[in-house]
N, C-alpha and C positions, 0 to 999 in steps of 0.2 A: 504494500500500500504506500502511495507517494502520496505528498502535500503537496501542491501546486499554487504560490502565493501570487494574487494580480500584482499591479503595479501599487495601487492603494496601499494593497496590505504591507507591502516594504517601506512605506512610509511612515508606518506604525501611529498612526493619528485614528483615534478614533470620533465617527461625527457623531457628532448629537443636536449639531443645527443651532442657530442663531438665534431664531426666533419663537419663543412659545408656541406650540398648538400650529403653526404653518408648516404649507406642504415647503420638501425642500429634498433636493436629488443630489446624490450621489455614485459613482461607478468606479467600474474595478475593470481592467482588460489583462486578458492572458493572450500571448502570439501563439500562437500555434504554426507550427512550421510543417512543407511535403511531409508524409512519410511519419510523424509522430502520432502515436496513440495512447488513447487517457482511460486507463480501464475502468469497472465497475467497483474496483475497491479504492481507487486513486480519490481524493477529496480537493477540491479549487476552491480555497478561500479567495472569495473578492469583494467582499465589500466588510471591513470592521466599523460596528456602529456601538455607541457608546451604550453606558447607560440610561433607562427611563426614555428611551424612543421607543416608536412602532410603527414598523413597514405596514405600506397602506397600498403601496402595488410596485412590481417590478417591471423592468423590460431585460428581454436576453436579446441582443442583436451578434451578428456576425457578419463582420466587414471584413473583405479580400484586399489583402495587400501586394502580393504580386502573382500572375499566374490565373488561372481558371481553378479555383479548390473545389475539389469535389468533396462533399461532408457524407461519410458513412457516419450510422445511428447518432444523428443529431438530438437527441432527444433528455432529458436531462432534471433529475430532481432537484429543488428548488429547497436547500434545509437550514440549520442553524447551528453553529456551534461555540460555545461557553470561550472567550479568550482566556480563562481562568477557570483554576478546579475551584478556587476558594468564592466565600461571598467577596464582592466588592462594596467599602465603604466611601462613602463622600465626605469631603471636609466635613462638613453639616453634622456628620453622624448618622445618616441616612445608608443602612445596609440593606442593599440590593444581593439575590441569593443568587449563585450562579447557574446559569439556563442548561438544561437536559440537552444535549446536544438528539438533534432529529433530523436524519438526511431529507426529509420532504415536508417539512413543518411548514413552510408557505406557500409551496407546491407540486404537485408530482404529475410526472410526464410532460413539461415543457419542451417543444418543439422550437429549434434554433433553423433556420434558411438563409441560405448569402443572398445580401444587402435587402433584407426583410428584418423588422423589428416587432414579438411578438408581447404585446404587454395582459400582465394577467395583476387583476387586485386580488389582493391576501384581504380575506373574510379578519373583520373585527373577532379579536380573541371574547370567548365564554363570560368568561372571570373578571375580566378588565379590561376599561374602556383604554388607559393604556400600560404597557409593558412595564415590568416591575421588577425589571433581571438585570444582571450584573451586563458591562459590555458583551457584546460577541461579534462573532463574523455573521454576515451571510453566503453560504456554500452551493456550491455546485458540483453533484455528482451523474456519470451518466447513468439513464435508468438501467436498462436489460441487457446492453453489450456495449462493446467498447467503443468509445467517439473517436474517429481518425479522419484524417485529413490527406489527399493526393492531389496532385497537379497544382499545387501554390501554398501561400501562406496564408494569414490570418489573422483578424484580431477578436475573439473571444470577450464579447463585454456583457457584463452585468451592469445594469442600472437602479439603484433603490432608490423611491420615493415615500420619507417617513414623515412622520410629524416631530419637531421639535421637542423638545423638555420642558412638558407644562409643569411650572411649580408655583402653588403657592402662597409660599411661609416666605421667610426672607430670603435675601441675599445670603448667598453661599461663603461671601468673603468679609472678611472685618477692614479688609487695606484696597484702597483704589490707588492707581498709578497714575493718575490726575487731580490735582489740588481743587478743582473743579467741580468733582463729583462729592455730593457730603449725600448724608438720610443713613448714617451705618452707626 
């Protein structure tokens, strides 16, 4: 079994959005090159999202970057996994428990086509209007056989569109980095 990290996830920043309660996107791309194959136990973290967000729908696109790429079983579960075994805590004191990791928690059987963009919404969670987990990735695994690529390359992208970090109690910080800002 391989990890396959996008570009996002090597920049090790996790989003959680700027703005309370607003839609707001993020992506993660993998190249994929002729001739490579990503089997059914292989895992592609691409998108790490912080915590107290929640994906509200994705897009998987696949754009060709040199070549005619032919995609054998495009097809691809949509999951989650915990960036952390432990809970995570926030300044605040606000402990978030860390998420069950689930290859198809926001969606199963996603169909990827070159220069086609397929957007599917993730059903609001049971429990909670929103997510209450420590940071994680969002994963991509392929469904029933192996996803490979012939005659070019590729760019492999996930898009997430979550909602921001609705909070609220106060401000997280006691110190502002502008003399400007006072109410703490």
């Amino acid at each position: 079994m391989a990890t396959l990290n996008s570009d996002l996830v090597a920049k090790k920043i996790r989003h959680r959005g700027l703005y309370a309660g607003k839609e707001q996107n993020v992506s993660g791309s993998i190249k994929v090159v002729a001739g490579q194959s990503i089997a059914t136990t292989d895992l592609l973290q691409m998108v790490p999202l912080g915590e107290n967000v929640r994906p509200i729908r994705y897009t998987i696109q696949w754009t060709p970057i040199s070549g005619t790429p032919v995609l054998t079983n495009p097809v691809f579960d949509v999951g989650v996994k915990s960036i952390s075994t432990t809970a995570f805590t926030s300044p605040d004191g606000t402990s978030y428990p860390a998420l069950t990791t689930d290859a198809d928690q926001l969606g199963a059987s996603t169909t990827v086509a070159a220069n086609t963009k397929t957007i599917i919404e993730v059903p609001r969670p049971v429990a909670d209007s929103v997510s209450k987990y420590a940071p994680f990735y969002v994963t991509l695994t392929p469904k029933t056989s192996p996803f490979s690529v012939a005659g070019g390359d590729g760019l492999l992208t996930l898009e997430v569109t979550y909602l921001g970090e609705i909070r609220s109690d106060t401000p997280v910080y006691s110190e502002w980095n502008s003399q400007k800002v006072t109410g703490v």
